[in-house]
C-alpha positions in Angstrom: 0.0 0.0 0.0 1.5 3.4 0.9 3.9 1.4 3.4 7.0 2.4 1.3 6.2 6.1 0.4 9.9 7.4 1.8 11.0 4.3 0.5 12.6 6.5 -2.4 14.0 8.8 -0.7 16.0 6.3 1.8 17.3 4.6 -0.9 20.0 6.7 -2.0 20.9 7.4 1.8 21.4 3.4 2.1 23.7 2.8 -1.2 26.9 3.9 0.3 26.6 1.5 3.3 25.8 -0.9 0.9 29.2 -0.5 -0.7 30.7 -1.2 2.9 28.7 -3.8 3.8 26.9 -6.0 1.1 27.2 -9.5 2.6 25.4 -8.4 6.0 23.0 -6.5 3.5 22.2 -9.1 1.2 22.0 -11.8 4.5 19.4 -9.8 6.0 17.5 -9.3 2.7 17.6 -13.2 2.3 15.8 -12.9 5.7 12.8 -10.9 4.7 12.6 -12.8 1.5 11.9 -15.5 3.6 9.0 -13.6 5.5 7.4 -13.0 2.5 8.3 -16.4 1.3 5.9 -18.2 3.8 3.1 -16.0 3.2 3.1 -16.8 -0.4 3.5 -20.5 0.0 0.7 -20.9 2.7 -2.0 -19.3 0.8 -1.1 -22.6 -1.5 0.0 -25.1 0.8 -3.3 -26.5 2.5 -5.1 -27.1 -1.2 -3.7 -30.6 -1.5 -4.6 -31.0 2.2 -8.0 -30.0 2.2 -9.9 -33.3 1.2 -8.3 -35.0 4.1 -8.8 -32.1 6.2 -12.5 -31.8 5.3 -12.6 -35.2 6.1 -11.5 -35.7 9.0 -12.9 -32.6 10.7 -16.3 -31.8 8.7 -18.2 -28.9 7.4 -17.6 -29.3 3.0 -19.7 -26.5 3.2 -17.3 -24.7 4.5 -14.2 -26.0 2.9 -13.8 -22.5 0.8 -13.4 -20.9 3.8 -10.3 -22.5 4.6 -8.5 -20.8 2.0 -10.4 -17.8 1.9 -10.4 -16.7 6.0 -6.6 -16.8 5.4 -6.6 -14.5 2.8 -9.3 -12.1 3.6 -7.4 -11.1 6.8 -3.9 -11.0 4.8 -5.9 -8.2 2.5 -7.8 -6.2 5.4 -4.3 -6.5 7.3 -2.3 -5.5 4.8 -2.8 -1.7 5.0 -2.4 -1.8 8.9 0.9 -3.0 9.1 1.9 -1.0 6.5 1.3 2.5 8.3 2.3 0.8 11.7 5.2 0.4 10.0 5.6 4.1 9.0 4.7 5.1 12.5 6.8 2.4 14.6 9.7 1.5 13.2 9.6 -1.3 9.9 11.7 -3.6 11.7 10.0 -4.3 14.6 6.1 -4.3 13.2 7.8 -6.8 10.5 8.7 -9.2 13.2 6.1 -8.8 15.0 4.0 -9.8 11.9 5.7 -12.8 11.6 5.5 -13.8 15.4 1.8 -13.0 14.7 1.7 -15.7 11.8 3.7 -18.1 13.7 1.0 -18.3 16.7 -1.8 -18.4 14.0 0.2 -21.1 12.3 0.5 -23.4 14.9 -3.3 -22.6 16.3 -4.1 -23.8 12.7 -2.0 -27.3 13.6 -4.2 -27.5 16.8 -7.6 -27.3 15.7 -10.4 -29.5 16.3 -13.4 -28.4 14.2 -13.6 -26.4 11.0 -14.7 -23.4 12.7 -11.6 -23.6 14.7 -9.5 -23.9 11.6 -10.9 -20.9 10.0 -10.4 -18.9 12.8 -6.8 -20.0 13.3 -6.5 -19.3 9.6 -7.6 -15.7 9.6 -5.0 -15.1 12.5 -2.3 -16.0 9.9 -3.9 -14.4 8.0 -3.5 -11.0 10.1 0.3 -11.7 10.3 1.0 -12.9 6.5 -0.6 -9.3 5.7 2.4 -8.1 7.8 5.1 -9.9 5.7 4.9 -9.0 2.1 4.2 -5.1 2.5 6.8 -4.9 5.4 9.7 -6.8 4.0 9.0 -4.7 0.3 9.1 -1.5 2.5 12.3 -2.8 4.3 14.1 -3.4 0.9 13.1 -0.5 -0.7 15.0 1.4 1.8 18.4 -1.0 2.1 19.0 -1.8 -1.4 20.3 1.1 -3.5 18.4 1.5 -7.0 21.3 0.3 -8.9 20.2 -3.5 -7.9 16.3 -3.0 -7.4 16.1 -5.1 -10.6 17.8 -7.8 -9.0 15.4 -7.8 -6.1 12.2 -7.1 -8.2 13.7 -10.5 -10.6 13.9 -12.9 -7.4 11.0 -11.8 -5.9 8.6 -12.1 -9.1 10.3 -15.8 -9.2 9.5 -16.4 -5.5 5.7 -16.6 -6.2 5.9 -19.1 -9.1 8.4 -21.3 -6.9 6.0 -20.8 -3.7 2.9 -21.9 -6.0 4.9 -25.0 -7.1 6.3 -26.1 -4.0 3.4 -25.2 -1.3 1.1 -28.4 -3.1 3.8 -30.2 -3.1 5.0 -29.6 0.7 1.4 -29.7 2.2 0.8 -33.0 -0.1 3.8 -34.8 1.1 3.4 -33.7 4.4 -0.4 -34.9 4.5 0.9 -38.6 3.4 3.8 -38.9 5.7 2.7 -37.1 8.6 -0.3 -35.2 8.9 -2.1 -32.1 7.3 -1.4 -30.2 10.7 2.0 -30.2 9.5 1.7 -28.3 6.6 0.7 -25.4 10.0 3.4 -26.5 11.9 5.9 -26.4 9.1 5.8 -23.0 9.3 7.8 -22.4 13.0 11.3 -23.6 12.2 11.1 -21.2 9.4 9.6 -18.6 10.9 12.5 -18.5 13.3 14.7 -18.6 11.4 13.9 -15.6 9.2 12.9 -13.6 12.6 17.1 -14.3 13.5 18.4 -13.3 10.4 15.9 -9.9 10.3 17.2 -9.5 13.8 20.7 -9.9 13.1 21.2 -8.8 10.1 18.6 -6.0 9.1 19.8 -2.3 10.3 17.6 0.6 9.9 18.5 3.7 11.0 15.8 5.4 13.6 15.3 8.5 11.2 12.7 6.1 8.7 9.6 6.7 10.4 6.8 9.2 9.7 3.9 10.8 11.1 2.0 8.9 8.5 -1.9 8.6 10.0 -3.5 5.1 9.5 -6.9 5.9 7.7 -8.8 3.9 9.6 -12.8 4.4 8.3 -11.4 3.6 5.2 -9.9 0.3 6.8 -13.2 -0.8 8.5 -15.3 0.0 5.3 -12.9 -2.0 3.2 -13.0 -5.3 5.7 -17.2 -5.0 5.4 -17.1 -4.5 1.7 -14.9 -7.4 1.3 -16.6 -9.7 4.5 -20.0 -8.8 3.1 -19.4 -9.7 -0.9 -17.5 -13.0 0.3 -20.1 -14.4 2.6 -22.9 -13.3 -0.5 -20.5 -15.0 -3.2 -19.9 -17.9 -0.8 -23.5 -18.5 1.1 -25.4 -17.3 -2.9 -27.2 -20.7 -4.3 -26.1 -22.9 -1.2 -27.0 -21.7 2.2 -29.7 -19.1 0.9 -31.2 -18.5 -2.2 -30.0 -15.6 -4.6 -32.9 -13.9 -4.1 -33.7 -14.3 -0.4 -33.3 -11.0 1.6 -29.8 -12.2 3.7 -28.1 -12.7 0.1 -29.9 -9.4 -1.2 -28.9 -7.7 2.6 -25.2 -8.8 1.8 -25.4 -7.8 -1.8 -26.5 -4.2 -0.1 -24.4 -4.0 2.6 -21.1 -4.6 0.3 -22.2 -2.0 -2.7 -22.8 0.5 0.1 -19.4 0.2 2.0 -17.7 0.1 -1.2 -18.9 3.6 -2.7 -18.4 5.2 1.1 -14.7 3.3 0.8 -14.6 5.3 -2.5 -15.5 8.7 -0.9 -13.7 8.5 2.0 -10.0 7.6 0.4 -10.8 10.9 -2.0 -10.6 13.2 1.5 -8.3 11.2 3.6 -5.0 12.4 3.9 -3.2 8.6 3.8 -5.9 6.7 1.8 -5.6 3.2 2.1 -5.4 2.9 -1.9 -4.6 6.5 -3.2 -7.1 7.7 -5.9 -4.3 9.3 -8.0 -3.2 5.3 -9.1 -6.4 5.2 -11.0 -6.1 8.2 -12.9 -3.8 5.9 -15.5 -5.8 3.7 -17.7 -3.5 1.4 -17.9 -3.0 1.1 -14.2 -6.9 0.5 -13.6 -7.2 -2.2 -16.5 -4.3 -3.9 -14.7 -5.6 -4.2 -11.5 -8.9 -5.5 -12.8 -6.8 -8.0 -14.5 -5.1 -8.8 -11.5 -8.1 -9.3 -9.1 -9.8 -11.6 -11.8 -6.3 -13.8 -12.3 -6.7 -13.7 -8.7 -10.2 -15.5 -8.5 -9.1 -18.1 -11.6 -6.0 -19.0 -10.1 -7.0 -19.7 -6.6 -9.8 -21.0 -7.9 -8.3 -24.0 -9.6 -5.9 -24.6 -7.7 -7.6 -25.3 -4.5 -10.4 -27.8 -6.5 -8.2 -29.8 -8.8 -6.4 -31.4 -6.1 -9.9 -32.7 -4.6 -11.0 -34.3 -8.1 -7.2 -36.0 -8.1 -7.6 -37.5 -5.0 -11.6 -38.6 -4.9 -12.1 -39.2 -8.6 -8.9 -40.0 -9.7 -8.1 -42.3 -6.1 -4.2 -40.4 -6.1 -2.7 -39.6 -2.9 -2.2 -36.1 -1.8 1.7 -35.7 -2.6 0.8 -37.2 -6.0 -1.7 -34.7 -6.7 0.4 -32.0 -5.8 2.9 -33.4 -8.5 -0.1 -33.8 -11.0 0.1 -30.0 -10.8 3.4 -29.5 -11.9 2.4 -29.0 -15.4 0.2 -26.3 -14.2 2.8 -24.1 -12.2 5.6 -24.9 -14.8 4.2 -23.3 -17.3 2.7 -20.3 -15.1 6.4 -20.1 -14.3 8.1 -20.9 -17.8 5.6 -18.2 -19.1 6.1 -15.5 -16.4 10.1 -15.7 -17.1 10.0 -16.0 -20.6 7.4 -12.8 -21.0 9.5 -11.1 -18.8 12.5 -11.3 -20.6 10.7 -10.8 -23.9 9.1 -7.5 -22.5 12.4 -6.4 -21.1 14.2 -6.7 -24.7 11.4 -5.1 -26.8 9.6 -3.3 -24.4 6.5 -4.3 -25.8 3.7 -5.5 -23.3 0.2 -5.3 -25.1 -0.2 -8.1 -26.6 0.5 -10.2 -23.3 -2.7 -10.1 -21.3 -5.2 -10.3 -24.7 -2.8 -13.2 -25.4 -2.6 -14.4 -21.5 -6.8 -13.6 -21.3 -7.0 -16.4 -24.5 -4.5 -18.9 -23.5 -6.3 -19.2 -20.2 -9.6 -19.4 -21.3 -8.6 -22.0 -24.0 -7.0 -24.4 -20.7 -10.2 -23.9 -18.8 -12.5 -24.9 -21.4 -10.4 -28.1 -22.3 -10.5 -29.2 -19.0 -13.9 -29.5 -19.4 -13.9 -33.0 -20.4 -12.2 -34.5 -17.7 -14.4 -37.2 -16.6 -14.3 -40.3 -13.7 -12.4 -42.5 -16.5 -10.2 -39.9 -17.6 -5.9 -41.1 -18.0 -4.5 -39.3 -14.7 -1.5 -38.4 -17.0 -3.7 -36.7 -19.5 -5.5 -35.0 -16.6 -2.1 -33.5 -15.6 -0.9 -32.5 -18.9 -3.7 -30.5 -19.6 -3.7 -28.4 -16.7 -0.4 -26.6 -18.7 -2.5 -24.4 -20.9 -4.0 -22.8 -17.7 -1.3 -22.2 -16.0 0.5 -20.8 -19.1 -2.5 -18.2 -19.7 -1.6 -17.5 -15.6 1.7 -16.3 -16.3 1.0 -14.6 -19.2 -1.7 -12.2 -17.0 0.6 -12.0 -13.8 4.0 -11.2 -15.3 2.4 -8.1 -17.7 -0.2 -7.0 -15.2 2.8 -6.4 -12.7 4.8 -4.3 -15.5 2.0 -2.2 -16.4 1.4 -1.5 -12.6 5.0 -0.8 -12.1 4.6 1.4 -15.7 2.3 3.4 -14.5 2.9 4.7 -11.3 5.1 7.6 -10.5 8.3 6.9 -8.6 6.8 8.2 -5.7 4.0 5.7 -5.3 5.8 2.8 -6.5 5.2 0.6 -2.9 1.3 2.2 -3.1 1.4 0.6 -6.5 2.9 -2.9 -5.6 0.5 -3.1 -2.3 -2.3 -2.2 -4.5 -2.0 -4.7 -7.4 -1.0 -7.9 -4.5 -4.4 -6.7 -2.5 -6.6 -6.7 -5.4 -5.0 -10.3 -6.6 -5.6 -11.2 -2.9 -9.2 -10.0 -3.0 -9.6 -11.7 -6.5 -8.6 -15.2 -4.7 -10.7 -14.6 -1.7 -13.8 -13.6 -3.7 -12.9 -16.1 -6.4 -12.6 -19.5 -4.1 -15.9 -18.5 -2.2 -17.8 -17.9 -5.7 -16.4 -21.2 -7.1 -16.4 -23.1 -3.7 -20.1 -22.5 -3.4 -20.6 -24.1 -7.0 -18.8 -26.7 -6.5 -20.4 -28.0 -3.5 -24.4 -26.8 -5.1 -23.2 -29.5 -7.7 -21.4 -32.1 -5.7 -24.7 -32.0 -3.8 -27.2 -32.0 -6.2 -25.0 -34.8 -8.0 -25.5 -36.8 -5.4 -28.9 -36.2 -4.3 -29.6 -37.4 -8.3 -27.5 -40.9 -8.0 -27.7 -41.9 -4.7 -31.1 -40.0 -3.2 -31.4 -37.0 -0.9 -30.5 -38.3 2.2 -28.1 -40.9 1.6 -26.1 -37.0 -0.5 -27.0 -35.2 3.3 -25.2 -38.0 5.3 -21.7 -38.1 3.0 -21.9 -34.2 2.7 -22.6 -33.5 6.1 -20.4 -32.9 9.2 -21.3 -36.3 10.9 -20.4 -38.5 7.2 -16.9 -36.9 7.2 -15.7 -38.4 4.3 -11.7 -38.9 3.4 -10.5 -40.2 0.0 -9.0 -43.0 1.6 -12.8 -44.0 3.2 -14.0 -43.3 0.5 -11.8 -46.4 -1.2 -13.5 -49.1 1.5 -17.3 -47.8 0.1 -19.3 -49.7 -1.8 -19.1 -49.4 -5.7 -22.2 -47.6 -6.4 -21.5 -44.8 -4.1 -18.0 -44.6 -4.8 -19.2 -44.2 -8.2 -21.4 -41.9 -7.4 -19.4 -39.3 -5.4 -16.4 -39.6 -8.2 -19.0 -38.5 -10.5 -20.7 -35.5 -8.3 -17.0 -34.3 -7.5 -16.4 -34.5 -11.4 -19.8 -32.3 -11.7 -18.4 -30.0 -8.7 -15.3 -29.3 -10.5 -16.2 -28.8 -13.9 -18.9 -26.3 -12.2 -15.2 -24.6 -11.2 -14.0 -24.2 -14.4 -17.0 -23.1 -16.2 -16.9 -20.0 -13.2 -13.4 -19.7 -13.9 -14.0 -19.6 -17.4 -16.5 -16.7 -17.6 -13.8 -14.7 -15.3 -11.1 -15.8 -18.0 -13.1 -14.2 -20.6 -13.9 -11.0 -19.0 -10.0 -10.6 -18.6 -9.4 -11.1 -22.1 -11.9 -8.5 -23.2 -10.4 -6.0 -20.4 -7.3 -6.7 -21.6 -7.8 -4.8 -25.1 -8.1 -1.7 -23.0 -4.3 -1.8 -22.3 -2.5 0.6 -24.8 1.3 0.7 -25.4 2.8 3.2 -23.4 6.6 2.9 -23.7 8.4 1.3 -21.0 10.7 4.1 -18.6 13.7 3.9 -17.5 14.2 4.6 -13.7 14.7 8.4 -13.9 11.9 8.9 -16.5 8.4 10.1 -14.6 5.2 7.7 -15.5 3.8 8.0 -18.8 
């Protein structure tokens, strides 16, 4: 958000000790990389978890929630720490942030009902929000602009690596020890990153501002964003659309979100700062980032249950079925990058990323209960391919098209609205996945016999679901199929709308890092 706004003007103060110093510099920077590190991975990690966590503890219903308490705090949070920061010294509230996702993370290992998990969940959530604007602020004031390419490089790599290897962590850790290690994972980490921040991070005292948290604007965001995810995630499953708690939500959201709009036009430290929006290209950019958001969270966090109930794999194996998905979100991201950097020509990207992904949703349509598990995996490529393609040029174009003096406004704004995007995106496509798991059922098996393997008191693993009879294991393969191809229909009608947005994006010229945004 606005976390780094004297970011740029401390930069040039810390080149010379850089010159003096660069192994202590660079070992402390490896220590906030490893803040932010964790709070990529874990927003990943408990996907390949989650059908043996849903069965062991209960509630599909609220499976979504799992993923999305986590990162609805990490948004609403993020802004907090970010002026706490300003006001207290970045050091310490970034430490503190991770001390704070520490405790959540092993509250998360502890739990004993759903509820409990989500709860634990949105505690991490509150520190995660902590450790990506804090350790960005950090770095923008230690490392001198001459290698802030170098950072920007490893850090757009960290998220591809962190979506690769959190399924594969939380799958491996499911099979050989237990999904409440893919919580407790996080501690010796943790620790170790909070030593080398302590040890090797110095900030000088003169850093911090009188910057003014804008708290109204806060409060209104966290209802806009609480009331649209309970409406996307409760809509067609709980309630009907048209029954007045979906229709109070539906109000209650649109009315927070125009006073949100109001309120950071007046406020001295807005919470998102108007001026961003004034750019074309920066507004069509976010949009694209908070609907890659929703498609990307989105899949990630169902495939893994039609791998392990439908295709009977084990939950490190689906986290390797989904290789072909993250390598080429990754392959893609790298490759664009260095393409944009050479020509300097970004357009064509997200119409071409907006295509690419709609093309791997739609052909993952026809996965089916007898579909080759190695086919299954390959396809999931083309998805992640159109992935990359949207977050590598969305990021540029942010970058692009903000001044030098709202550069870490600019960052925290396009990694909020991603963040929003997932949060809104898994509830949306959580709730139709579990309508049309349900209804599946109800239409194979009967409406109560659906109710009892749906409920909390039929918690259902994919290993139980191995010892069932055939007709019901049938059955549920088949309504988890329905489920997930509800997913990627949902997914796909987001796809689309990012690939019309994405014509809106014109061809300003890349600057160089004296040039003012064009």
């Amino acid at each position: 958000m606005s976390v780094t706004k004297e970011a740029g003007e401390a930069v040039g103060r810390a080149g010379g000790g850089e010159r003096r110093r660069p192994r202590s510099l660079y070992f402390g920077v490896f220590g906030l990389l490893l803040g932010m590190f964790l709070a990529m991975v874990d927003g990943m990690i408990v996907g390949t978890a989650l059908p043996t966590v849903v069965g062991e503890l209960g509630g599909l219903e609220q499976l979504s929630w799992v993923v999305t308490a986590y990162l609805l705090t990490t948004a609403v949070a993020t802004p907090i720490w970010g002026k706490l920061g300003d006001l207290y010294g970045r050091k310490g509230t970034f430490m503190a942030a991770i001390a704070l996702f520490l405790a959540g993370s092993m509250l998360a290992g502890l739990a004993q009902d759903m509820g409990q998990l989500i709860a634990f969940r949105a505690v991490q959530g509150l520190g995660a929000g902590g450790l990506m604007v804090g350790a960005l602020a950090i770095i923008g004031v230690l490392v001198p602009p001459r290698e802030s390419g170098r950072m920007q490089s490893m850090i757009g790599a960290m998220m591809p690596v962190a979506f690769i290897g959190g399924p594969l962590l939380g799958g491996f850790l499911t099979d050989h020890l237990s999904w409440r290690w893919a919580f407790y994972v996080n501690v010796p980490i943790g620790v170790v990153a909070l030593v080398i921040v302590g040890v090797g991070v110095r900030l000088s005292g003169t850093g911090r501002s009188r910057a003014r948290i804008d708290y109204l604007g806060v409060v209104l965001l966290s209802v806009a964003i609480l009331a649209l995810t309970l409406m996307a995630s409760w809509g067609g499953v709980r309630y009907g659309w048209g029954s007045p708690r979906i229709l109070g939500l539906a109000a209650v959201g649109v009315a927070a979100s125009a006073w949100f709009v109001r309120v950071e036009r007046r406020a001295a430290e807005p919470v998102i700062p108007p001026r961003l929006f004034r750019s074309r290209n920066f507004t069509v950019a976010q949009i694209l980032s908070f609907l890659t958001g929703g498609v990307m969270l989105g899949a990630t966090s169902y495939l893994p249950q039609y791998m392990q109930f439908v295709q009977a794999l084990s939950p490190t194996a689906s986290g390797l079925l989904l290789l072909p998905l993250m390598f080429g979100m990754l392959g893609v991201q790298l490759g664009t990058g260095a393409l944009i950097g050479r020509n300097g020509r970004y357009r064509r990207y997200p119409i071409l990323g907006g295509a690419v992904l709609t093309v791997g949703l739609l052909i993952l349509l026809p996965l089916g209960t007898d579909t080759a598990v190695a086919l299954a995996s390959a396809l999931t490529a083309v998805a992640g391919m159109g992935i990359g393609f949207l977050m590598q040029s969305t990021m540029i174009i942010t970058v692009n098209s903000a001044e030098p003096r709202d550069m870490g406004a600019a960052s925290g704004t396009v990694t909020l609205l991603r963040t929003l995007g997932g949060s809104l995106g898994v509830a949306l496509l959580g709730a139709v996945f579990t309508g049309r798991l349900r209804s599946g059922l109800a239409d194979r098996v009967g409406e109560g016999a659906a109710r009892r393997l749906t409920a909390g008191a039929g918690q259902l693993t994919p290993e139980m679901l191995g010892t069932m009879t055939g007709p019901v294991r049938s059955a549920y393969r088949a309504a988890v199929t329905s489920g997930l191809h509800g997913v990627l229909l949902g997914a796909a009608v987001l796809a689309v709308l990012g690939f019309g947005v994405a014509w809106f994006v014109r061809e300003v010229p890349l600057r160089s890092a004296e040039e003012p945004a064009g």
